[in-house]
DSSP file (Angstrom, degrees, kcal/mol; ACC not computed):
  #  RESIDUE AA STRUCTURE BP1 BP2  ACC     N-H-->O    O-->H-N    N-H-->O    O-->H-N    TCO  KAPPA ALPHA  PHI   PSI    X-CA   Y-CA   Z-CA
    1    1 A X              0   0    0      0, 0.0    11,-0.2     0, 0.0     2,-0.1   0.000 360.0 360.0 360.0 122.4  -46.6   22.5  -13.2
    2    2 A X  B     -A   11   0A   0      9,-1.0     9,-1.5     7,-0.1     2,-0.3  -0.554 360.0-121.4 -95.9 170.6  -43.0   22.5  -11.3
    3    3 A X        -     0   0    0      7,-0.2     6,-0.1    -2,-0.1     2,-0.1  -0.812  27.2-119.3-103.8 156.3  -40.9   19.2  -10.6
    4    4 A X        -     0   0    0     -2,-0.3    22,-0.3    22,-0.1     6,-0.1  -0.302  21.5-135.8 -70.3 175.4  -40.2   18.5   -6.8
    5    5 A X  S    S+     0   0    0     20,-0.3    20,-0.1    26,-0.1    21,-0.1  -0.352  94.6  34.8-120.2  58.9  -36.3   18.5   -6.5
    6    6 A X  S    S+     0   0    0     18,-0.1    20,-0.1    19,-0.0    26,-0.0  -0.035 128.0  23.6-122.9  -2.8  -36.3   15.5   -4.4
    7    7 A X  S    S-     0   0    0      2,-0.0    19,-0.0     0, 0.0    -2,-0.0   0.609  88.3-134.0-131.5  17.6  -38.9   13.2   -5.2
    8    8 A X        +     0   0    0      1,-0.1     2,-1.7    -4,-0.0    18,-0.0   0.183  50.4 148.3 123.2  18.7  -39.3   14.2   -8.6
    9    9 A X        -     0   0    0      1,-0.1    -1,-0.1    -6,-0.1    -7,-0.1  -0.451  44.0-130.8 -68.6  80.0  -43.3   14.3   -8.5
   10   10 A X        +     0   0    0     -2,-1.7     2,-0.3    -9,-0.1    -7,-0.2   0.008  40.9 149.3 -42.0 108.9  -44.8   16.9  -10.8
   11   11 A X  B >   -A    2   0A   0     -9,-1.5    -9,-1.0     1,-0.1     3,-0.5  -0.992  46.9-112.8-150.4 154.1  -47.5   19.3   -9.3
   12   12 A X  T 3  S+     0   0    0     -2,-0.3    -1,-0.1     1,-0.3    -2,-0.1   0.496  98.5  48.1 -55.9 -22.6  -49.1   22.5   -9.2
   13   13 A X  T 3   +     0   0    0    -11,-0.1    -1,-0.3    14,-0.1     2,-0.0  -0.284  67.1 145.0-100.8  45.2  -48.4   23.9   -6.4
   14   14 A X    <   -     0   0    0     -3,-0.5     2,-0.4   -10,-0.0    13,-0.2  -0.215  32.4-144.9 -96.7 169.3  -45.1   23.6   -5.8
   15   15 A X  E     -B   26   0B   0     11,-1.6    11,-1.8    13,-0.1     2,-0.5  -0.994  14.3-129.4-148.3 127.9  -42.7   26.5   -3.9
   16   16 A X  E     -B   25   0B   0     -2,-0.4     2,-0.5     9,-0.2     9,-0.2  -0.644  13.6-163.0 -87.3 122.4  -39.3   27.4   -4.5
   17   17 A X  E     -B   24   0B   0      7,-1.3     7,-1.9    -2,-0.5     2,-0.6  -0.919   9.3-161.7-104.8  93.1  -36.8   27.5   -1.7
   18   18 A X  E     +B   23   0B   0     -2,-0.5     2,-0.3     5,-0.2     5,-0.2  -0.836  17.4 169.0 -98.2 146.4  -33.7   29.4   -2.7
   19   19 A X  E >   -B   22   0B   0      3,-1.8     3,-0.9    -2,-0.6    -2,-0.0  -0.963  68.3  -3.1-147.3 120.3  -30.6   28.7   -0.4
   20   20 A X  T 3  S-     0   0    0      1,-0.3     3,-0.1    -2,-0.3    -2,-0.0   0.636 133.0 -56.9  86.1  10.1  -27.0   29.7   -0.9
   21   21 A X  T 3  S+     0   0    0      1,-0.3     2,-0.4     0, 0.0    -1,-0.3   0.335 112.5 123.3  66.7  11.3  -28.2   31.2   -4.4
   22   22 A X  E <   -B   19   0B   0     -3,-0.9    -3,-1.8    -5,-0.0     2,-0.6  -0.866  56.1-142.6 -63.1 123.0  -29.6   27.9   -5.4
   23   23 A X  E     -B   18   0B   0     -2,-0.4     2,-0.4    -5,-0.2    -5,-0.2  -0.760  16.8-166.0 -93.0 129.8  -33.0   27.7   -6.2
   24   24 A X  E     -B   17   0B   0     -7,-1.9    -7,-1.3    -2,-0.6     2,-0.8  -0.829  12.2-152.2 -85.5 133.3  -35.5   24.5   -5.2
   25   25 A X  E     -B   16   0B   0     -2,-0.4     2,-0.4    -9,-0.2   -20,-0.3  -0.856  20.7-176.9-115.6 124.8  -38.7   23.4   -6.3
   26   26 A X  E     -B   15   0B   0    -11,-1.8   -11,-1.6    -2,-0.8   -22,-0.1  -0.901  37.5-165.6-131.1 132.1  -40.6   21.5   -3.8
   27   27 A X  S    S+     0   0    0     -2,-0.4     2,-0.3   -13,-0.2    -1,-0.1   0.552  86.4   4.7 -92.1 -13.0  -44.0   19.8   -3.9
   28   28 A X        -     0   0    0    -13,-0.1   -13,-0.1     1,-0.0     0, 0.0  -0.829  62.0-119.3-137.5 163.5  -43.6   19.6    0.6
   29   29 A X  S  > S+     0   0    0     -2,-0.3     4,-3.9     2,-0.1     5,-0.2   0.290 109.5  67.2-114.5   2.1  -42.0   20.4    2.9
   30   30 A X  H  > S+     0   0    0      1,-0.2     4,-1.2     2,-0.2    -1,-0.1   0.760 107.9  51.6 -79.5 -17.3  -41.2   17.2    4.0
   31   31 A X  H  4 S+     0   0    0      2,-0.2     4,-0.2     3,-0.1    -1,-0.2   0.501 103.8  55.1 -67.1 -34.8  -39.4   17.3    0.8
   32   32 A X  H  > S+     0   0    0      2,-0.2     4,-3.8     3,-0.1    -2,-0.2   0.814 102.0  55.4 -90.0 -46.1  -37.7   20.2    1.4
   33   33 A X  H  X S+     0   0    0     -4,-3.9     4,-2.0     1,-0.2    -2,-0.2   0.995 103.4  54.5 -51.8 -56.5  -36.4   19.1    4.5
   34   34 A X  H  < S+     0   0    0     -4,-1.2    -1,-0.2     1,-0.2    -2,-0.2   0.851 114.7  42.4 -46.1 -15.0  -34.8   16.0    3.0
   35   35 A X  H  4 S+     0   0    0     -4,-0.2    -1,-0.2     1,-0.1    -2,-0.1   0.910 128.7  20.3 -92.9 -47.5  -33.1   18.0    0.6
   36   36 A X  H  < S+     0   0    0     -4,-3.8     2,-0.3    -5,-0.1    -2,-0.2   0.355  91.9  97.3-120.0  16.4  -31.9   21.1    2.8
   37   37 A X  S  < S-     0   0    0     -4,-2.0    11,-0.1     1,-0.1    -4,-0.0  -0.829  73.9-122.4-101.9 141.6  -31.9   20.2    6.4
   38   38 A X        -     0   0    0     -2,-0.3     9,-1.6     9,-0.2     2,-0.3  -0.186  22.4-125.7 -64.6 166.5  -28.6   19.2    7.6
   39   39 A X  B     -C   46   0C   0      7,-0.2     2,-0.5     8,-0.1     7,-0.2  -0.672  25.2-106.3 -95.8 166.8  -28.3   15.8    9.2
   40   40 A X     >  -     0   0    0      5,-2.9     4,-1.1    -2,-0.3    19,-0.3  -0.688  23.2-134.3 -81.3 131.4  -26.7   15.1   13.0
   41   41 A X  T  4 S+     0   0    0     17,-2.9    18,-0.1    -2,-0.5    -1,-0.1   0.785  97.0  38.0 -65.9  -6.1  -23.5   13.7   12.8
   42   42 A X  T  4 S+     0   0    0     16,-0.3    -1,-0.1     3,-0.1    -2,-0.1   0.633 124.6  25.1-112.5 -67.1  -24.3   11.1   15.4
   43   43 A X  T  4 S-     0   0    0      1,-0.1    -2,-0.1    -4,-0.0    16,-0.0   0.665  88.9-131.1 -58.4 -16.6  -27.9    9.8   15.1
   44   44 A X     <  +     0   0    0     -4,-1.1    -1,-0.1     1,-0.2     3,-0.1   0.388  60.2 134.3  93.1 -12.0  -28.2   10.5   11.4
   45   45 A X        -     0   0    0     -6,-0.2    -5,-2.9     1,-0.1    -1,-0.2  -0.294  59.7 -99.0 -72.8 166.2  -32.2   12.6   11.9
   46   46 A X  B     -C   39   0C   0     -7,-0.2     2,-0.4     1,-0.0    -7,-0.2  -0.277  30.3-112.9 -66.5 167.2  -32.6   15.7   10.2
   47   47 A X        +     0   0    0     -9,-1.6    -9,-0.2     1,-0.2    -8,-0.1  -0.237  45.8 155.9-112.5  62.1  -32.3   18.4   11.6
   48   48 A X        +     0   0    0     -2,-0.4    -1,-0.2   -11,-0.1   -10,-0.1   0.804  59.6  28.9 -34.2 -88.4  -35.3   20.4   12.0
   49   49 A X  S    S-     0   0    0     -3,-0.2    -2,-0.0    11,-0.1     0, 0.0   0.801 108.4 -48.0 -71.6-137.3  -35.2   22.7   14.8
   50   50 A X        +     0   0    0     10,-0.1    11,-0.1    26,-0.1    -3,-0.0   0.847  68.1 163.4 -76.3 -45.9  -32.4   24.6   16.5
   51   51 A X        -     0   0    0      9,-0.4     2,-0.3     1,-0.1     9,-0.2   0.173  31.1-102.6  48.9 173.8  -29.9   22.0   17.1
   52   52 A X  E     -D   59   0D   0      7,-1.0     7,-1.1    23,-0.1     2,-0.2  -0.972  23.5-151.3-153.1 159.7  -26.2   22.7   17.9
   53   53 A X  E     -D   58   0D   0     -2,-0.3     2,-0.5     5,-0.2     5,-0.2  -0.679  15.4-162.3-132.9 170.2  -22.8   22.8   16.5
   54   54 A X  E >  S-D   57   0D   0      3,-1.4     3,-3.3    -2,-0.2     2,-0.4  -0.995  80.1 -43.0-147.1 103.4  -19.4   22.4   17.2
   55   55 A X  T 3  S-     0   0    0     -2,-0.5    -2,-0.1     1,-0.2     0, 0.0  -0.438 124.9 -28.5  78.6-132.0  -17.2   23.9   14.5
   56   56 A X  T 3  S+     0   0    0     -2,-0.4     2,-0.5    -3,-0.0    -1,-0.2  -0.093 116.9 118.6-113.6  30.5  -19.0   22.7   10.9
   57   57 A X  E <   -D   54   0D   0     -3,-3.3    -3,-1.4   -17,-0.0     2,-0.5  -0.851  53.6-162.7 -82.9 112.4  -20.2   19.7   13.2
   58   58 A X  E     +D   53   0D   0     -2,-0.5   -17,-2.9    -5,-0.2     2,-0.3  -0.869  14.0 172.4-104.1 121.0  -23.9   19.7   13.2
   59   59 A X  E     -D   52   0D   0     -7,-1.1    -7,-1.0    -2,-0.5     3,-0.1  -0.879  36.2-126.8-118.8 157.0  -26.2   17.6   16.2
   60   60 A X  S    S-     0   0    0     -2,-0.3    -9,-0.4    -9,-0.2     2,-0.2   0.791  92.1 -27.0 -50.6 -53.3  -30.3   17.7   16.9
   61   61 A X  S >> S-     0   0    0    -10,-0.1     4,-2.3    -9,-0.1     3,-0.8  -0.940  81.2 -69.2-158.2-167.1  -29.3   18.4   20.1
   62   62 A X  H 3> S+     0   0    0      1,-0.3     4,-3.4    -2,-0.2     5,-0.2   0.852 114.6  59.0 -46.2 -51.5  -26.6   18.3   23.2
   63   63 A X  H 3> S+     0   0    0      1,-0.2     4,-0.7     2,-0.2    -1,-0.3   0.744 103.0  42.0 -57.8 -26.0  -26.9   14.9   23.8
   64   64 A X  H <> S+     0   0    0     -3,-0.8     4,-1.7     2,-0.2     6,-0.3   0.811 111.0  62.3 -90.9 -34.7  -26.1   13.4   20.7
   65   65 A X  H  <>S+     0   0    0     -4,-2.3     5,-2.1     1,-0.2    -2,-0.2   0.949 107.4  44.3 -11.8 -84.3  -23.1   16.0   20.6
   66   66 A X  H  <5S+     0   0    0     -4,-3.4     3,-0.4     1,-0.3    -1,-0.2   0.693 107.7  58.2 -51.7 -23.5  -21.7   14.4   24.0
   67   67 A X  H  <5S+     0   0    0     -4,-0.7    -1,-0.3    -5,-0.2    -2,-0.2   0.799 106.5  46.8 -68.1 -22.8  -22.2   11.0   22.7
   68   68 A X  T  <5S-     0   0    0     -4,-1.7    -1,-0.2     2,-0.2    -2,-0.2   0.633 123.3-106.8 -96.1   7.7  -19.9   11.8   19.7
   69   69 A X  T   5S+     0   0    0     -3,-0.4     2,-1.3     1,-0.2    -3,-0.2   0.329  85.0 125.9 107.1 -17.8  -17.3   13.4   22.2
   70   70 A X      < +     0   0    0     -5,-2.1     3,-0.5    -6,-0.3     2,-0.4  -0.571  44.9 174.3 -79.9  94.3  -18.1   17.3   21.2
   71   71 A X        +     0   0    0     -2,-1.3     3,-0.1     1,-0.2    -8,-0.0  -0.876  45.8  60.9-122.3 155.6  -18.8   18.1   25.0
   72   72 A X  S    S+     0   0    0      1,-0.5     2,-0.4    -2,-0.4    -1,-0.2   0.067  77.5 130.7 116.5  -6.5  -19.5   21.6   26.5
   73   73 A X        -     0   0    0     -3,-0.5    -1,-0.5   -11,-0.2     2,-0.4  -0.708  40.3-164.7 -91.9 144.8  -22.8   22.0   24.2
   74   74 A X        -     0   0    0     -2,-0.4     3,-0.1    -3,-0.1    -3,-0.0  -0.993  25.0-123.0-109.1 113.2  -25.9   23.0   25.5
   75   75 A X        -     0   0    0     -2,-0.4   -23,-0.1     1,-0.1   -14,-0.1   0.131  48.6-106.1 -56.0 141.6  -29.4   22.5   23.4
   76   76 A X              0   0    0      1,-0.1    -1,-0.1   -25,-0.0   -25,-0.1  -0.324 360.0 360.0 -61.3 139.9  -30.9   26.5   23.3
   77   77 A X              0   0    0     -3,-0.1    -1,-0.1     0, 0.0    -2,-0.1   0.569 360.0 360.0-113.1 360.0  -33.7   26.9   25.6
């Protein structure tokens, strides 16, 4: 039985994510996101998909970029 590393719920199945040579143990992946997906620096969501960045600035997409001023980004098609 592993523990989740973010909501600390002990279960049998659980899967190990290593990132950055840290290892996770996670009971989701809805779990796993909270833990290891970056946020957007304007709206606050996780960041799931592709997103884009500016620098070590991270957005969900172009639009929330321009809102925070970072303009010249395009979302990936």
């Amino acid at each position: 039985m592993g523990i989740c590393a973010t909501c600390g719920n002990e279960y049998g199945s659980t899967f190990t994510i290593t990132k950055d040579g840290r290892s996770f143990d996670f009971d989701s992946f809805e779990c796993a996101i909270h833990k290891l997906a970056p946020s957007c620096a304007h709206c606050g969501c996780r960041v799931v998909g592709h997103g884009v960045q500016q620098d070590d600035t991270v957005y969900c997409c172009a639009h929330c970029a321009q809102q925070a001023g970072d303009t010249g980004l395009v979302d990936h098609n």
